[in-house]
mmCIF file as Biopython writes it, N, C-alpha, C and O atoms, coordinates in Angstrom:
data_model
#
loop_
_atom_site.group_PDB
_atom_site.id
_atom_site.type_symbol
_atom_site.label_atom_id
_atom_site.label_alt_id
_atom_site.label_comp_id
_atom_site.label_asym_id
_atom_site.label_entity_id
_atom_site.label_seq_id
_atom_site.pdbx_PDB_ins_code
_atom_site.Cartn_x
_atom_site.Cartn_y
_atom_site.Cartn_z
_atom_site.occupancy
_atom_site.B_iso_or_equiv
_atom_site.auth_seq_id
_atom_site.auth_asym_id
_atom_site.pdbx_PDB_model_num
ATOM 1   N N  . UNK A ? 1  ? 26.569  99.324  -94.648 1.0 0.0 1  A 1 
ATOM 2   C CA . UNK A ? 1  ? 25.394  100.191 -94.668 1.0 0.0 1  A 1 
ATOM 3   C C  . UNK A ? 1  ? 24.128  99.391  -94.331 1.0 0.0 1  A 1 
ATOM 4   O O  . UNK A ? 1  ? 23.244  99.938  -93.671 1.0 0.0 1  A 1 
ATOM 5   N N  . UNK A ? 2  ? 24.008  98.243  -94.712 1.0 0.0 2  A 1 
ATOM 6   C CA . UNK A ? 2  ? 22.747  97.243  -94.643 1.0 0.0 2  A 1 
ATOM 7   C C  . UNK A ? 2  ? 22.746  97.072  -93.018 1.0 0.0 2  A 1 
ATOM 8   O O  . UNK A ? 2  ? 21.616  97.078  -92.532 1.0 0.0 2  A 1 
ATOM 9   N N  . UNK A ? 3  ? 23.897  96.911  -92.043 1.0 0.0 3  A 1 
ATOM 10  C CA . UNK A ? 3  ? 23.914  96.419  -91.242 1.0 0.0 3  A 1 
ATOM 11  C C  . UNK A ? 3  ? 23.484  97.376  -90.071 1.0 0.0 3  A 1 
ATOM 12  O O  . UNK A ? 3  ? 22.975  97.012  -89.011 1.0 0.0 3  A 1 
ATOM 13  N N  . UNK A ? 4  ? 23.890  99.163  -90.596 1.0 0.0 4  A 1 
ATOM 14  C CA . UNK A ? 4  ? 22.901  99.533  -89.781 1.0 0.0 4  A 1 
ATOM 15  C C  . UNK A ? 4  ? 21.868  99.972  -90.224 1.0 0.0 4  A 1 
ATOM 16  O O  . UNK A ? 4  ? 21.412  100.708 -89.349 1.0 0.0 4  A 1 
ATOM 17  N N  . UNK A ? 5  ? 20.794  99.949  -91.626 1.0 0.0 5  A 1 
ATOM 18  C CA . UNK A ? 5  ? 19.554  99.917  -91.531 1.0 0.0 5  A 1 
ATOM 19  C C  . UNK A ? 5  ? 19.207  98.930  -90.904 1.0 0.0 5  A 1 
ATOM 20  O O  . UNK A ? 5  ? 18.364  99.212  -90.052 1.0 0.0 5  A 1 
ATOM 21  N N  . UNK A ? 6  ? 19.471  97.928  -90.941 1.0 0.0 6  A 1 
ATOM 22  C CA . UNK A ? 6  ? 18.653  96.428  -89.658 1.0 0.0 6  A 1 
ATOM 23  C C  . UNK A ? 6  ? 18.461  96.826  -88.456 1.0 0.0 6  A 1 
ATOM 24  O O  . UNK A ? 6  ? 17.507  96.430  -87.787 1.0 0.0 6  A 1 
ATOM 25  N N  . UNK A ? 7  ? 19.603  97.906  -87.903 1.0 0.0 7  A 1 
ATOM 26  C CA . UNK A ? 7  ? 19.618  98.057  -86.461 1.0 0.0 7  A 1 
ATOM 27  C C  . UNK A ? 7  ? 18.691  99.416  -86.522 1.0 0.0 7  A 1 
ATOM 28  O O  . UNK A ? 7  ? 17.783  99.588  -85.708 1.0 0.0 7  A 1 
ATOM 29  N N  . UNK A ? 8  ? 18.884  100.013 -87.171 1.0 0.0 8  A 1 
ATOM 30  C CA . UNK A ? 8  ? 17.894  101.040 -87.079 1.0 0.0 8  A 1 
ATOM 31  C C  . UNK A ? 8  ? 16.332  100.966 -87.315 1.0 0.0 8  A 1 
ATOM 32  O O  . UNK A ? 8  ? 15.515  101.815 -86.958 1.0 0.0 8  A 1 
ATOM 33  N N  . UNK A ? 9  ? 16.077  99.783  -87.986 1.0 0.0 9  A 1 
ATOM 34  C CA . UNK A ? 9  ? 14.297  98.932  -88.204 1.0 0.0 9  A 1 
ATOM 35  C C  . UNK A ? 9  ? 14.657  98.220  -87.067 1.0 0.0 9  A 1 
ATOM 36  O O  . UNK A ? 9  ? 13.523  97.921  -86.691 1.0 0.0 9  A 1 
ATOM 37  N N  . UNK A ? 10 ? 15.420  97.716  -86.222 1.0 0.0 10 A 1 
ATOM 38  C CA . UNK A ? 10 ? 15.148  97.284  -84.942 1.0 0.0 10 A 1 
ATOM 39  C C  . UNK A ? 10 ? 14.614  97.635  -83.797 1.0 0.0 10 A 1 
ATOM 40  O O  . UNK A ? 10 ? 13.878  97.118  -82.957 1.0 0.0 10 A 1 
ATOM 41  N N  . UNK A ? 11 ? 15.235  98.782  -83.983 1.0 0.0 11 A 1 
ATOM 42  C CA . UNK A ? 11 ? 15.205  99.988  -82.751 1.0 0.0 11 A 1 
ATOM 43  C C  . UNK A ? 11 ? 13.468  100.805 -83.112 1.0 0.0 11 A 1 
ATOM 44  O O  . UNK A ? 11 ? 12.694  101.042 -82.185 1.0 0.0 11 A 1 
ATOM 45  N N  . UNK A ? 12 ? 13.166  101.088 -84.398 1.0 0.0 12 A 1 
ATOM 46  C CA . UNK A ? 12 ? 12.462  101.397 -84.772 1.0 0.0 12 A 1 
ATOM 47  C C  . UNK A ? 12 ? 10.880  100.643 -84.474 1.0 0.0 12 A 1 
ATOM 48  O O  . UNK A ? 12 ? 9.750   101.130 -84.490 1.0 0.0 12 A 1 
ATOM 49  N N  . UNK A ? 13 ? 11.459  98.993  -84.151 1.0 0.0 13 A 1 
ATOM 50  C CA . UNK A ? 13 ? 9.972   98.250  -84.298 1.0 0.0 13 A 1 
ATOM 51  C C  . UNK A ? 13 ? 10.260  97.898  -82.604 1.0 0.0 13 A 1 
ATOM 52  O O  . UNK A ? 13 ? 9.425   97.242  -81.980 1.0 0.0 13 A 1 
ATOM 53  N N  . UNK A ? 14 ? 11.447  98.373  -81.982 1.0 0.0 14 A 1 
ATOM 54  C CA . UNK A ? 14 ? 11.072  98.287  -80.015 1.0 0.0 14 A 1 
ATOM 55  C C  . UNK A ? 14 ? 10.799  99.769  -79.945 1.0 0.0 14 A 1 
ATOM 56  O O  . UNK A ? 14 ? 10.553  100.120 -78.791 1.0 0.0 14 A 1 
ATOM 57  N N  . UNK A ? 15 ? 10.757  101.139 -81.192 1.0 0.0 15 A 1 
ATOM 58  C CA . UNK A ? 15 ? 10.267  101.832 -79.932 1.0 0.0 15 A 1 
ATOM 59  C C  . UNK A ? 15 ? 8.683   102.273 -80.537 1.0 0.0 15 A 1 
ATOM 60  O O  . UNK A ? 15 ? 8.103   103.312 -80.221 1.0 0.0 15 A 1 
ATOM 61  N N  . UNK A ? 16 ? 8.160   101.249 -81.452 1.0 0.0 16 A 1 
ATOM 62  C CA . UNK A ? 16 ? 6.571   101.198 -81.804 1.0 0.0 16 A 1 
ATOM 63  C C  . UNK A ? 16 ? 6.175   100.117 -81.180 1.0 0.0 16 A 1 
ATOM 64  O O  . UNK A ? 16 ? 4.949   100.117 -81.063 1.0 0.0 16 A 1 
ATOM 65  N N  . UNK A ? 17 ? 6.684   99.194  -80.727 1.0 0.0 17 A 1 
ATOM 66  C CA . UNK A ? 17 ? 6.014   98.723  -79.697 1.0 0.0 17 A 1 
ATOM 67  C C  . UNK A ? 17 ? 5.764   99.195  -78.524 1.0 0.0 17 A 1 
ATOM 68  O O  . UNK A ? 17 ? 4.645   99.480  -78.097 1.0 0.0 17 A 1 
ATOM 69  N N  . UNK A ? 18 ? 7.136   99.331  -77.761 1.0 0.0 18 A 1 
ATOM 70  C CA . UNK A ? 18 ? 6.955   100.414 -76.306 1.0 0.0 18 A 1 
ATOM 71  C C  . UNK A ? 18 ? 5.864   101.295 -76.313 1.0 0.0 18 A 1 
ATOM 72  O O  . UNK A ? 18 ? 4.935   101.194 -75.512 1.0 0.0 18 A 1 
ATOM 73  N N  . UNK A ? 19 ? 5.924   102.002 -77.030 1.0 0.0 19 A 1 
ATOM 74  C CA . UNK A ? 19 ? 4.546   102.776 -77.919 1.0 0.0 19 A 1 
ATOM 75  C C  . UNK A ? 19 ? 3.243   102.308 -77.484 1.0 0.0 19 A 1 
ATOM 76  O O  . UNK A ? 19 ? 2.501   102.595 -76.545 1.0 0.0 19 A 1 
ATOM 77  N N  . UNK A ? 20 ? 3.206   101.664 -78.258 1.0 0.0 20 A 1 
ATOM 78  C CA . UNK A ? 20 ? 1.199   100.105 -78.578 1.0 0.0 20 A 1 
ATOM 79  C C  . UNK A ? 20 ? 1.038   99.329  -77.259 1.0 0.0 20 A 1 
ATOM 80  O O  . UNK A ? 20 ? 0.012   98.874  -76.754 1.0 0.0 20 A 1 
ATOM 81  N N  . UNK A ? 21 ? 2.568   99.288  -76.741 1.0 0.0 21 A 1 
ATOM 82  C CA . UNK A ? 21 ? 2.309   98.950  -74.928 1.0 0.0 21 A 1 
ATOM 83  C C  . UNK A ? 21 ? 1.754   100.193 -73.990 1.0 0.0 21 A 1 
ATOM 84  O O  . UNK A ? 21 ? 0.737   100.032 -73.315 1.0 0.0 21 A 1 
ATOM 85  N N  . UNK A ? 22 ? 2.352   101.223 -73.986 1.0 0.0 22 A 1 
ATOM 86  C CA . UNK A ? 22 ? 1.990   101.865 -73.451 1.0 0.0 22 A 1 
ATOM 87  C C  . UNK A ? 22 ? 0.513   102.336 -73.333 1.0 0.0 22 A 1 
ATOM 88  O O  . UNK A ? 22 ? -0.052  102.599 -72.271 1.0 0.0 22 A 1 
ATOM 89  N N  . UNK A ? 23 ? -0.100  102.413 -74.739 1.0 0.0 23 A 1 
ATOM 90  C CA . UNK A ? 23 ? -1.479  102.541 -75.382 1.0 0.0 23 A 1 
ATOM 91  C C  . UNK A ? 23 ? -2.326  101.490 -74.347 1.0 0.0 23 A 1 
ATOM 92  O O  . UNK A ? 23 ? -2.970  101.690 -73.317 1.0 0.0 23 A 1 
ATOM 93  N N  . UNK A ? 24 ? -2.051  100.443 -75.022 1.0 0.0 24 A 1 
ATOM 94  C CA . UNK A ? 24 ? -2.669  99.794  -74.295 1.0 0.0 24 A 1 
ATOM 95  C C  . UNK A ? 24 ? -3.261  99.687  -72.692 1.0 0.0 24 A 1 
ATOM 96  O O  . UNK A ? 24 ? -4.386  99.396  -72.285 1.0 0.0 24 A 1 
ATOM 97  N N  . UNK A ? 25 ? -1.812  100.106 -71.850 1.0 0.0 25 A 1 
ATOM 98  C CA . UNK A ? 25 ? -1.659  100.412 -70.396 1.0 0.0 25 A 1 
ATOM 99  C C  . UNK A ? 25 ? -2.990  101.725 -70.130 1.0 0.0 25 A 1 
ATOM 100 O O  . UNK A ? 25 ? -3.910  101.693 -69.313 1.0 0.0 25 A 1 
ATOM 101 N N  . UNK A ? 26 ? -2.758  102.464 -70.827 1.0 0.0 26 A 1 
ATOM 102 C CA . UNK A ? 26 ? -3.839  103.747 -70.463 1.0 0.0 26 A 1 
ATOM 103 C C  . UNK A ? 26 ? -5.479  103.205 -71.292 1.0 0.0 26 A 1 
ATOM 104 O O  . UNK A ? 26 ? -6.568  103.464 -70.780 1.0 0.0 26 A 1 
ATOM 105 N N  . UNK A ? 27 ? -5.317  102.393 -72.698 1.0 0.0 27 A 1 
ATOM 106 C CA . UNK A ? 27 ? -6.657  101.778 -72.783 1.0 0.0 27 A 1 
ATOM 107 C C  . UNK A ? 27 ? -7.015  101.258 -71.288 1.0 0.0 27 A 1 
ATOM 108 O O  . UNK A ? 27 ? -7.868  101.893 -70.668 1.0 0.0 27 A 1 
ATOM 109 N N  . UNK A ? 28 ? -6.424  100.175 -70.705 1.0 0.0 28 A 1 
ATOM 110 C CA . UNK A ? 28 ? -6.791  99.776  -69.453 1.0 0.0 28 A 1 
ATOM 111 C C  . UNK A ? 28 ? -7.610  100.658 -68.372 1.0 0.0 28 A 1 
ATOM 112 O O  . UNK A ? 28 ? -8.667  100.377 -67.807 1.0 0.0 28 A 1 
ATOM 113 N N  . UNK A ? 29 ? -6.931  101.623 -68.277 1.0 0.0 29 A 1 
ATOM 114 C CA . UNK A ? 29 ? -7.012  102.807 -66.860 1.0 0.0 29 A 1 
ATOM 115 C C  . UNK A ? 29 ? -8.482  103.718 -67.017 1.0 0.0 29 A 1 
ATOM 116 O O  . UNK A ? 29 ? -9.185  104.023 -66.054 1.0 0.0 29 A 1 
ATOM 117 N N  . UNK A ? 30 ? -8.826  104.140 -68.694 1.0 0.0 30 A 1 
ATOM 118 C CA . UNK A ? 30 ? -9.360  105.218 -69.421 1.0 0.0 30 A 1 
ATOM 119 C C  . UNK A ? 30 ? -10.497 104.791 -69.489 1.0 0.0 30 A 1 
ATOM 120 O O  . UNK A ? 30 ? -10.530 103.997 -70.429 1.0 0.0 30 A 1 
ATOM 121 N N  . UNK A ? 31 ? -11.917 104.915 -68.785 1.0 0.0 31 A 1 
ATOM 122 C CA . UNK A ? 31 ? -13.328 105.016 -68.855 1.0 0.0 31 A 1 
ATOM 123 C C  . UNK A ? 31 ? -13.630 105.259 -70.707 1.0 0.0 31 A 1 
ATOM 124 O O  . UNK A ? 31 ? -13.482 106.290 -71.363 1.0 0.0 31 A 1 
ATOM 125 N N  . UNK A ? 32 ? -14.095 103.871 -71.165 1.0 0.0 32 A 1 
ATOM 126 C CA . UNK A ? 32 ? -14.352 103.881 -72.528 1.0 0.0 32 A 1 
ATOM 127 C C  . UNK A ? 32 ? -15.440 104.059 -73.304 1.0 0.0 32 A 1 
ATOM 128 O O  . UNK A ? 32 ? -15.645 104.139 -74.515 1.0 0.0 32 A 1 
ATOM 129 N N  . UNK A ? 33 ? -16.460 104.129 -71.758 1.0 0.0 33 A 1 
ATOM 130 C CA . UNK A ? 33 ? -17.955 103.816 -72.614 1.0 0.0 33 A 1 
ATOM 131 C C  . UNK A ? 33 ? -18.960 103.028 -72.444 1.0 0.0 33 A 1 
ATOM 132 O O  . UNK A ? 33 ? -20.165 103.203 -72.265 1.0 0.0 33 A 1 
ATOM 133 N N  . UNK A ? 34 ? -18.327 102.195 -72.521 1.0 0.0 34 A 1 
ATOM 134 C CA . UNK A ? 34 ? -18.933 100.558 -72.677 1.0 0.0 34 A 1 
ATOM 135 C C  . UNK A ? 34 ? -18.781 100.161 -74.184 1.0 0.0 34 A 1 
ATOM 136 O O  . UNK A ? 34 ? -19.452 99.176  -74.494 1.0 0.0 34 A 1 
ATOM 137 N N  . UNK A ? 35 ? -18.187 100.611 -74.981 1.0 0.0 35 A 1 
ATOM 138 C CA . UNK A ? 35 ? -17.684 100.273 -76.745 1.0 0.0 35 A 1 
ATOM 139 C C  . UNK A ? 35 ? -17.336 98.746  -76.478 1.0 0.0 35 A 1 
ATOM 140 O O  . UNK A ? 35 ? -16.980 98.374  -75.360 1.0 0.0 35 A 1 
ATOM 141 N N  . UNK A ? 36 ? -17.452 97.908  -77.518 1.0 0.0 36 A 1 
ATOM 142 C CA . UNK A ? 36 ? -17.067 96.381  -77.731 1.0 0.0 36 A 1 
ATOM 143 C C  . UNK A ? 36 ? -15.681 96.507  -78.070 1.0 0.0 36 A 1 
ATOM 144 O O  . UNK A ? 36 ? -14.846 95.973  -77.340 1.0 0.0 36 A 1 
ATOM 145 N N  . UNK A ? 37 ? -15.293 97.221  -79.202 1.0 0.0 37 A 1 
ATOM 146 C CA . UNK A ? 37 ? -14.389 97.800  -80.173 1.0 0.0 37 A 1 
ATOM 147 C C  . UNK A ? 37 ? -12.732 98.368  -79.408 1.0 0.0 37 A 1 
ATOM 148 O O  . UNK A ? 37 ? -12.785 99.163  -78.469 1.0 0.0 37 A 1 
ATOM 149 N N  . UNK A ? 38 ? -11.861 98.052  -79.735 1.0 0.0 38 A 1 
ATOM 150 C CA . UNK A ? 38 ? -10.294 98.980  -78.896 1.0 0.0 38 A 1 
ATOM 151 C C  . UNK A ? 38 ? -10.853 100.378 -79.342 1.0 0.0 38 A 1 
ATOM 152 O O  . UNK A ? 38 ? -11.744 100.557 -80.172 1.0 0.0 38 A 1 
ATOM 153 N N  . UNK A ? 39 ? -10.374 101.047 -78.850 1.0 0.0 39 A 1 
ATOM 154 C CA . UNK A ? 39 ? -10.163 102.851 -78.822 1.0 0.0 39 A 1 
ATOM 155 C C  . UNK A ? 39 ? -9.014  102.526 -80.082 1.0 0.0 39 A 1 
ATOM 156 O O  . UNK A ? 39 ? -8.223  101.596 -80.235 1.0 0.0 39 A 1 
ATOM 157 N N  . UNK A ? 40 ? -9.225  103.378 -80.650 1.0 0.0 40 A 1 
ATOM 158 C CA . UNK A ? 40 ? -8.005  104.405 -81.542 1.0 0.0 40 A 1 
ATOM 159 C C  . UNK A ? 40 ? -7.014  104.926 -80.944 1.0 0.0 40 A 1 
ATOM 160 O O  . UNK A ? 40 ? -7.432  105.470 -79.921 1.0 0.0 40 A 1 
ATOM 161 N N  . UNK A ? 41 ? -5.531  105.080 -81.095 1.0 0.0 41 A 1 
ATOM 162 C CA . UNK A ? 41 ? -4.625  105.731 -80.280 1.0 0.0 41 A 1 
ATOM 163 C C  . UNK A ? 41 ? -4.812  107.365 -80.581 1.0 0.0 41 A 1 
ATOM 164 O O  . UNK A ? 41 ? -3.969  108.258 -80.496 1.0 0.0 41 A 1 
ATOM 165 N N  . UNK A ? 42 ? -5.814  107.413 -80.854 1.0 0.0 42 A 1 
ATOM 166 C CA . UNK A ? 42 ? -6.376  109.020 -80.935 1.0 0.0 42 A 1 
ATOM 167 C C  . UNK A ? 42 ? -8.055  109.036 -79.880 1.0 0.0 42 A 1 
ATOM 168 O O  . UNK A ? 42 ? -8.340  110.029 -79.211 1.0 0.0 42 A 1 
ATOM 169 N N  . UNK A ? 43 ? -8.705  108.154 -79.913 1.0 0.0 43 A 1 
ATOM 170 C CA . UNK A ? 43 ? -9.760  108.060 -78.938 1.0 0.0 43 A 1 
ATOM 171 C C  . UNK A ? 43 ? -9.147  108.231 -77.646 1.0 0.0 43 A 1 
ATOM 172 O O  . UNK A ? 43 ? -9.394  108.999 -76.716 1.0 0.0 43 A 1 
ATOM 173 N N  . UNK A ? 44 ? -8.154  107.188 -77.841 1.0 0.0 44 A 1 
ATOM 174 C CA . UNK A ? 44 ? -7.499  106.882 -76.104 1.0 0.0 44 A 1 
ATOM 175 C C  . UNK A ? 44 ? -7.137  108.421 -75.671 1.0 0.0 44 A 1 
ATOM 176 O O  . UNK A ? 44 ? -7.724  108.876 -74.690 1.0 0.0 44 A 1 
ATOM 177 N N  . UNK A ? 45 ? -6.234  109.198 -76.339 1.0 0.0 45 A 1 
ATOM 178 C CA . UNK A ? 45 ? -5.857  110.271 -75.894 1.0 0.0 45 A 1 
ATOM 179 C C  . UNK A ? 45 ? -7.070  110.984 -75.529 1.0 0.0 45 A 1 
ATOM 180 O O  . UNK A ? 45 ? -6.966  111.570 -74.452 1.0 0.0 45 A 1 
ATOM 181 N N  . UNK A ? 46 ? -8.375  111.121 -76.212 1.0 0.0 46 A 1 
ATOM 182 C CA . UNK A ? 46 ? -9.426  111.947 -76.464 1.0 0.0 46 A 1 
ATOM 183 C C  . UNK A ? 46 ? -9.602  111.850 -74.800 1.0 0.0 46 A 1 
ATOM 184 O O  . UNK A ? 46 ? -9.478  112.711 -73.930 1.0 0.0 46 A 1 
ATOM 185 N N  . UNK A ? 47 ? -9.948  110.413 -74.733 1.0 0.0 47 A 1 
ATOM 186 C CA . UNK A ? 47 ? -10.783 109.820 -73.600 1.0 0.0 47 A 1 
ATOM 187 C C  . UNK A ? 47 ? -10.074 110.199 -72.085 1.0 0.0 47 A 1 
ATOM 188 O O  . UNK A ? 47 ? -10.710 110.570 -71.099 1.0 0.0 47 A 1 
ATOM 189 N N  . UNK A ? 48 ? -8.627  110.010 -72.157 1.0 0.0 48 A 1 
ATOM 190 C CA . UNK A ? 48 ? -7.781  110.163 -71.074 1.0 0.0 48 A 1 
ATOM 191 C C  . UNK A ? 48 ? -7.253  111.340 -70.966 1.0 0.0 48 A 1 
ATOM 192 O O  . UNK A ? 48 ? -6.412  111.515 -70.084 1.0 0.0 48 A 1 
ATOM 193 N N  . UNK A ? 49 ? -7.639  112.459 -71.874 1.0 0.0 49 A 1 
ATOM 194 C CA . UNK A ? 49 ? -7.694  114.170 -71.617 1.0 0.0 49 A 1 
ATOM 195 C C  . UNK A ? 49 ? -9.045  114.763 -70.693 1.0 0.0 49 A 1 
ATOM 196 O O  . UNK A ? 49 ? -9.096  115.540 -69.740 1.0 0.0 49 A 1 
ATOM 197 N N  . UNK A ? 50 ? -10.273 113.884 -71.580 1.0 0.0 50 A 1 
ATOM 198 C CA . UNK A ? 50 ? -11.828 114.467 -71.009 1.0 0.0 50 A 1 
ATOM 199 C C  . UNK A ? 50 ? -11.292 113.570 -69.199 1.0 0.0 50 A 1 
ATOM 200 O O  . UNK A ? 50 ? -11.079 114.187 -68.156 1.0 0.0 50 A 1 
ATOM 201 N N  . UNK A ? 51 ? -11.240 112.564 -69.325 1.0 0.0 51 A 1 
ATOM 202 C CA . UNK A ? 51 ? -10.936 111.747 -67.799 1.0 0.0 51 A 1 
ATOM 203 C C  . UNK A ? 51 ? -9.824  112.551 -66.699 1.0 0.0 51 A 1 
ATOM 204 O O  . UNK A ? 51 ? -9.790  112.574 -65.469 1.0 0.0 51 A 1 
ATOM 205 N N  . UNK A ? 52 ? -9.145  113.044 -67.514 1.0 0.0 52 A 1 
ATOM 206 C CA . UNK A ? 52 ? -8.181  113.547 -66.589 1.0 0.0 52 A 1 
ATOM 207 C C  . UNK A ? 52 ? -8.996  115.133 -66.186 1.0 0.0 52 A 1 
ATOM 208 O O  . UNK A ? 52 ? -9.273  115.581 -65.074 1.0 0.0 52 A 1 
ATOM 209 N N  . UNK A ? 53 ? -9.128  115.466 -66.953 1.0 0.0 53 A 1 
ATOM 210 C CA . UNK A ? 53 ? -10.189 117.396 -67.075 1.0 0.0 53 A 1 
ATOM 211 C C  . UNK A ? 53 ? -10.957 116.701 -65.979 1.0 0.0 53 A 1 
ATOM 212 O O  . UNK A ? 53 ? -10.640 117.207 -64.902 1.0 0.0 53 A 1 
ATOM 213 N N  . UNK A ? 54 ? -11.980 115.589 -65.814 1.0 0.0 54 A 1 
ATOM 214 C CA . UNK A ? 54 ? -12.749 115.358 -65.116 1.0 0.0 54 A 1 
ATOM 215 C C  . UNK A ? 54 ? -11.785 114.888 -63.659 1.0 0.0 54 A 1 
ATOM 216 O O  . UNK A ? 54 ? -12.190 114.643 -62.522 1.0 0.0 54 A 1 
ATOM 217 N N  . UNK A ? 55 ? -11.347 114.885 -63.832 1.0 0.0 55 A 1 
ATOM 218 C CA . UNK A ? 55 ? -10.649 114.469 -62.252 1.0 0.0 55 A 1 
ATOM 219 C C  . UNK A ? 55 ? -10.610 115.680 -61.593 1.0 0.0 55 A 1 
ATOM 220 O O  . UNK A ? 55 ? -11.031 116.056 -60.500 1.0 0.0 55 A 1 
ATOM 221 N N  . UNK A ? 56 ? -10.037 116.185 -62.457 1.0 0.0 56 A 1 
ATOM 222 C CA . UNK A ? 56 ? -9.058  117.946 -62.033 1.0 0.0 56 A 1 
ATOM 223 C C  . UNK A ? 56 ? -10.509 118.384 -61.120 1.0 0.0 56 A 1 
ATOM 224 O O  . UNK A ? 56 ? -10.707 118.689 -59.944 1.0 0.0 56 A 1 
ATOM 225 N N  . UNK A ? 57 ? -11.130 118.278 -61.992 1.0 0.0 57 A 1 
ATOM 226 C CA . UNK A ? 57 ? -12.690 119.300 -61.524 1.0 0.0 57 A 1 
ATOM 227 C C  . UNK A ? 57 ? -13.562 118.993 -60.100 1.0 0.0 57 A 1 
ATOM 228 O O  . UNK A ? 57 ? -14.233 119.680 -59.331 1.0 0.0 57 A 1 
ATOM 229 N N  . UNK A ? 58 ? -13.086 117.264 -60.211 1.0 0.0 58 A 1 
ATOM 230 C CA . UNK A ? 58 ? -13.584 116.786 -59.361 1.0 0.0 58 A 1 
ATOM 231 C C  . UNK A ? 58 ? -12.513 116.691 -58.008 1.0 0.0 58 A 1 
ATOM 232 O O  . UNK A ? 58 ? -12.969 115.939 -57.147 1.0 0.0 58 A 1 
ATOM 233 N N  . UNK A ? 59 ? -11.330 117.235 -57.690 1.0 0.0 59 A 1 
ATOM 234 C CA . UNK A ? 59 ? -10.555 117.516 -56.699 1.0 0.0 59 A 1 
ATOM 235 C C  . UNK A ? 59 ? -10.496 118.526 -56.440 1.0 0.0 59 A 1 
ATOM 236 O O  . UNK A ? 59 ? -10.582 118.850 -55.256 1.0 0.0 59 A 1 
ATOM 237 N N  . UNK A ? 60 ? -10.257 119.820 -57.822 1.0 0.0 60 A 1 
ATOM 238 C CA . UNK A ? 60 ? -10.652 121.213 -57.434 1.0 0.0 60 A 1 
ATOM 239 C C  . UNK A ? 60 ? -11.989 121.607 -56.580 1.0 0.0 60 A 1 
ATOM 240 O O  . UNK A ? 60 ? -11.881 122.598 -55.858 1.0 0.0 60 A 1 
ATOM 241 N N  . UNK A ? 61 ? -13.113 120.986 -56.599 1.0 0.0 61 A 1 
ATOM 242 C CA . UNK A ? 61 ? -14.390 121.348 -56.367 1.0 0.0 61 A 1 
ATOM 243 C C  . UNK A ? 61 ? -14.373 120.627 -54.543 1.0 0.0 61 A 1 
ATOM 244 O O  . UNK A ? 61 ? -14.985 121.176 -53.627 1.0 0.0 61 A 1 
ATOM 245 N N  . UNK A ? 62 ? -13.715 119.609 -54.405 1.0 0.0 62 A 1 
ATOM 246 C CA . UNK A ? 62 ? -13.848 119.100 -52.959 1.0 0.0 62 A 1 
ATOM 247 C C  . UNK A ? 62 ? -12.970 119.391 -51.968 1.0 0.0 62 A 1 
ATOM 248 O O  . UNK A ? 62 ? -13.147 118.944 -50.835 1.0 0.0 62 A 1 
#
């Protein structure tokens, strides 16, 4: 039983990383502001919903 909770906190801490990588990848991409500070993995989404809305608008319109 021990041997697969280990594998299951394994799997568990590659797929919260994959995760905090990914975050990161769209922190990169996502117009922040100019903040000193990381985004929140709730800012980031905020930021890369308003960014994406703003794209849309700005391809729909040209």
């Amino acid at each position: 039983m021990k041997k697969r909770r280990t594998a299951a906190n394994a799997r568990e801490r590659r797929r919260m990383n994959s995760l905090n990588d990914a975050f990161e990848k769209l922190r990169e991409v996502v117009p922040s502001l100019g903040s000193d500070r990381k985004l929140s993995k709730f800012e980031t989404l905020q930021m890369a919903q308003t960014y994406i809305n703003a794209l849309h608008e700005l391809v729909k319109h040209h």
